[in-house]
BAFI-429841 format. One record per residue (C-alpha): residue in one letter; y, x negated, z negated. Coordinates in steps of 0.5 Angstrom, whole numbers, padded with zeros to 4 digits, always signed. Layout:
BEGIN
AYXZ ...
This chain:
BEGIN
X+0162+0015-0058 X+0161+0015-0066 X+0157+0010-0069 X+0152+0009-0075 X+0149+0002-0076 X+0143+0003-0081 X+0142-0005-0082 X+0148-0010-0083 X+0147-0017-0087 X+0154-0019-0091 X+0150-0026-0096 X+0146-0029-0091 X+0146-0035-0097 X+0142-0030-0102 X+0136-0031-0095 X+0137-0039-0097 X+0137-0041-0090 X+0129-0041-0088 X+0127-0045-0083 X+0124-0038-0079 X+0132-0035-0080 X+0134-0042-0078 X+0130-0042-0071 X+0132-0034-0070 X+0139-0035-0069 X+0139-0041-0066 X+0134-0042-0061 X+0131-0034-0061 X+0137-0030-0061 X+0142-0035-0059 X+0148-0034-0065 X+0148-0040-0068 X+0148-0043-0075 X+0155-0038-0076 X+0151-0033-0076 X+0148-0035-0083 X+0155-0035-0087 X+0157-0029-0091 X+0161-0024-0090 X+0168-0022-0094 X+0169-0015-0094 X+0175-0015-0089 X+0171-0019-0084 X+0167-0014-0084 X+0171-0007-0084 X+0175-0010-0078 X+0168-0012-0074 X+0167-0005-0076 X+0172-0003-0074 X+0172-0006-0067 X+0165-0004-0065 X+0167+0003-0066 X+0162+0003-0073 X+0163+0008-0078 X+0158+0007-0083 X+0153+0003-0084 X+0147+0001-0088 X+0148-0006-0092 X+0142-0010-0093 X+0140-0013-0101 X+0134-0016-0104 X+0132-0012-0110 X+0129-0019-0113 X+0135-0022-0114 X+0140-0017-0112 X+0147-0020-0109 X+0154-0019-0113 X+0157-0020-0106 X+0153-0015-0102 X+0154-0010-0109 X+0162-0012-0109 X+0162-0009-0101 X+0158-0002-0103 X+0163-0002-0110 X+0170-0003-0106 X+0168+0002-0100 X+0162+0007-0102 X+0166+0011-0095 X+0163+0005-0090 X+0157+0003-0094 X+0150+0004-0097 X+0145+0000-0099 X+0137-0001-0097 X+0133-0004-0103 X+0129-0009-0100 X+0122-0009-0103 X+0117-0016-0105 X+0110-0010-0105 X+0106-0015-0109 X+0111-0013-0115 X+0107-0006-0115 X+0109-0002-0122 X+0115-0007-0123 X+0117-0007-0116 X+0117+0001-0116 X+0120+0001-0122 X+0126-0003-0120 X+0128+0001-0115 X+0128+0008-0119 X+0133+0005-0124 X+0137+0002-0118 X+0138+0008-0115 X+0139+0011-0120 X+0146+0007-0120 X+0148+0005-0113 X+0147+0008-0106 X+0142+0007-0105 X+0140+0011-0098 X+0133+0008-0095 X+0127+0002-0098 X+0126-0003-0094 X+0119-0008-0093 X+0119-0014-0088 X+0110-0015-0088 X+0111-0021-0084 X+0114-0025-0090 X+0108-0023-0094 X+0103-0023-0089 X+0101-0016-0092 X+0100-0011-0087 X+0104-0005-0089 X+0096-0001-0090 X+0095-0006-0096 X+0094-0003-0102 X+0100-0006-0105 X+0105-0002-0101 X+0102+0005-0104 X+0106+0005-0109 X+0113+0004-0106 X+0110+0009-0102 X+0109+0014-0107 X+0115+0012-0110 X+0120+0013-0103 X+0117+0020-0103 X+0118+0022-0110 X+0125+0020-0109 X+0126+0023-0102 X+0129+0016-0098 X+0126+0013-0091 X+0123+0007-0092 X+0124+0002-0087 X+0119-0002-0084 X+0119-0008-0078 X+0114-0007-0073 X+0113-0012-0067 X+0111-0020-0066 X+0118-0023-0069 X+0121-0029-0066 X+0120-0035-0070 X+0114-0037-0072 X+0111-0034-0078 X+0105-0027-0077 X+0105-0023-0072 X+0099-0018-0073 X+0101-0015-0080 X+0106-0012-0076 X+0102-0008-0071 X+0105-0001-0071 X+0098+0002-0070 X+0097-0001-0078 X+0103+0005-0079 X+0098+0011-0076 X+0093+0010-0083 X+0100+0010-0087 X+0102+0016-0083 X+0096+0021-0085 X+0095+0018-0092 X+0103+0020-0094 X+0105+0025-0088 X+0111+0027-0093 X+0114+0020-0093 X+0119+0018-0088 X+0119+0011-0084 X+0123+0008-0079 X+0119+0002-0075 X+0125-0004-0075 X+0127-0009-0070 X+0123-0005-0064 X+0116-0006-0063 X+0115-0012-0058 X+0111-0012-0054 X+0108-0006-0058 X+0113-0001-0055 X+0108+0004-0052 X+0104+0004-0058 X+0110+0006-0062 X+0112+0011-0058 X+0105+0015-0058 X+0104+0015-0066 X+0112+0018-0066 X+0110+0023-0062 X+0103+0024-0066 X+0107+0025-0073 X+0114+0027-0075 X+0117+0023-0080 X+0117+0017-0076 X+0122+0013-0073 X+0125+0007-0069 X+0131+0004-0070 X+0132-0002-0065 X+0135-0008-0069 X+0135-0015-0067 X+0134-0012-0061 X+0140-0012-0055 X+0139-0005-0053 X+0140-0008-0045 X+0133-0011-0046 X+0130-0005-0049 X+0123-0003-0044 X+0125+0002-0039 X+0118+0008-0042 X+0122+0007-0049 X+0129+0010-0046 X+0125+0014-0042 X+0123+0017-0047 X+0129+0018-0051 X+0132+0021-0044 X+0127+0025-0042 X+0122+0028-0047 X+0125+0027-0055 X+0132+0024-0056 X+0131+0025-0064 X+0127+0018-0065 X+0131+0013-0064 X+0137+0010-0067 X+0142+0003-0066 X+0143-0002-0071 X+0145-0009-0069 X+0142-0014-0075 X+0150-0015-0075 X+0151-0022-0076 X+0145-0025-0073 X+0147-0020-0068 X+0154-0018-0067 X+0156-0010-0068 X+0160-0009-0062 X+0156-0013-0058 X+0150-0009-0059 X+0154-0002-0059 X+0157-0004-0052 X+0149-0005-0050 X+0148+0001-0052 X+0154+0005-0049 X+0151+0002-0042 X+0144+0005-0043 X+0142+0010-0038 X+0142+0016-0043 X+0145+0023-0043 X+0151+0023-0047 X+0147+0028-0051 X+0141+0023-0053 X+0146+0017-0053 X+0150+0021-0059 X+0143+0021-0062 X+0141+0014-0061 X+0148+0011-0064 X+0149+0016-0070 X+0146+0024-0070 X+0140+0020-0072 X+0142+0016-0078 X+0146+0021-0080 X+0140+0026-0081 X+0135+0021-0083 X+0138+0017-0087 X+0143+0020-0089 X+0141+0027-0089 X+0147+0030-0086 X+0148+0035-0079 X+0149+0032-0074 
């Protein structure tokens, strides 16, 4: 089964290691504090390698971007691109600096966590970065659910997705790390609009609800894709939750690679 992993981490250090990132893999998803230490390039490709993971997606700060996660992308553009993380309050600036890194880099998808900001994604703010993601026709990655640590939660109701959606019915969005306990909301907006996706990082697929892999199996396989949050969670062992799931083999090649490859990458699948 081939595999595209749309988030991965390889400088957790550049996070600076906030007390909600510390209580995410110690006590939420039990990886403990390894999980928070770069990762080198052959660490990472045998970890790949062992997962059965192709390419993947590597996550970077736009704010402050990491040399370490820049090297990785420059030593293998076969296996890694990147996601220009955004801080939305920047505005122009903000927007500016994502046309000029692409412009330069790898860049395949934009990406927004409202939770560190307590901005919901319909906040004026966003709307630029919008504009901007659809000019340069790149998805943009935006986390929905309650997270696990202590910090906001409303902001991330998918249903603030449904404003965004009709404002700009061109710009592709992918809701991140699921959408608990909102999983039912999440389903019927993607049915509502077509440039709407889920991926399931920082989600051990064996615990994902059973409507959302029905709705996979049964009625539109085109919606979903993995990603593991590797190293908060570990690629093989979320690939081989995956490879579990009660799927036909036609939608499990979709959840594990077809998706990305075509929403991300814009390639056939």
């Amino acid at each position: 089964m081939r595999a595209i992993d749309p988030w991965i981490n390889v400088d957790m250090p550049e996070w600076g290691d906030p007390d909600w990132m510390v209580r995410v893999v110690t006590e939420y998803l039990g990886t403990g504090r390894d999980a928070l230490r770069r990762r080198d390039l052959n660490e990472v490709l045998e970890d790949m390698d062992r997962a059965g993971v192709e390419r993947a997606v590597l996550d970077l700060n736009l704010d402050a971007p990491s040399t370490h996660t820049l090297s990785l992308a420059e030593a293998r553009p076969d296996k890694f691109s990147l996601c220009a993380r955004l801080d939305p309050r920047g505005h122009a600036s903000a927007v500016r600096r994502l046309k000029a890194f692409k412009r330069d880099h790898p860049v395949v998808m934009a990406r927004v966590i409202p939770f560190l900001f307590d901005l919901a994604p319909t906040a004026a703010s966003y709307y630029p970065v919008y504009l901007a993601c659809t000019e340069l026709e790149i998805p943009i990655s935006i986390n929905t659910g309650i997270p696990g640590p202590p910090v906001p939660g409303a902001c991330q109701d998918p249903m603030h997705l449904d404003r965004v959606c009709l404002d700009f019915p061109e710009l592709t969005i992918i809701m991140a790390h699921g959408a608990d306990p909102w999983w039912d909301v999440a389903i019927r907006l993607m049915i509502k609009y077509p440039n709407l996706y889920l991926m399931t990082s920082a989600y051990r697929p064996r615990y994902l609800p059973p409507q959302l892999i029905a709705f996979m199996a049964k009625r539109n396989s085109r919606k979903i894709m993995f990603a593991s949050d590797y190293p908060a969670l570990g690629m093989k062992l979320t690939v081989d939750d995956a490879l579990r799931l009660d799927l036909p083999p036609a939608a499990l090649h979709d959840y594990m690679y077809a998706n990305a490859a075509r929403v991300i990458f814009t390639e056939q699948a």
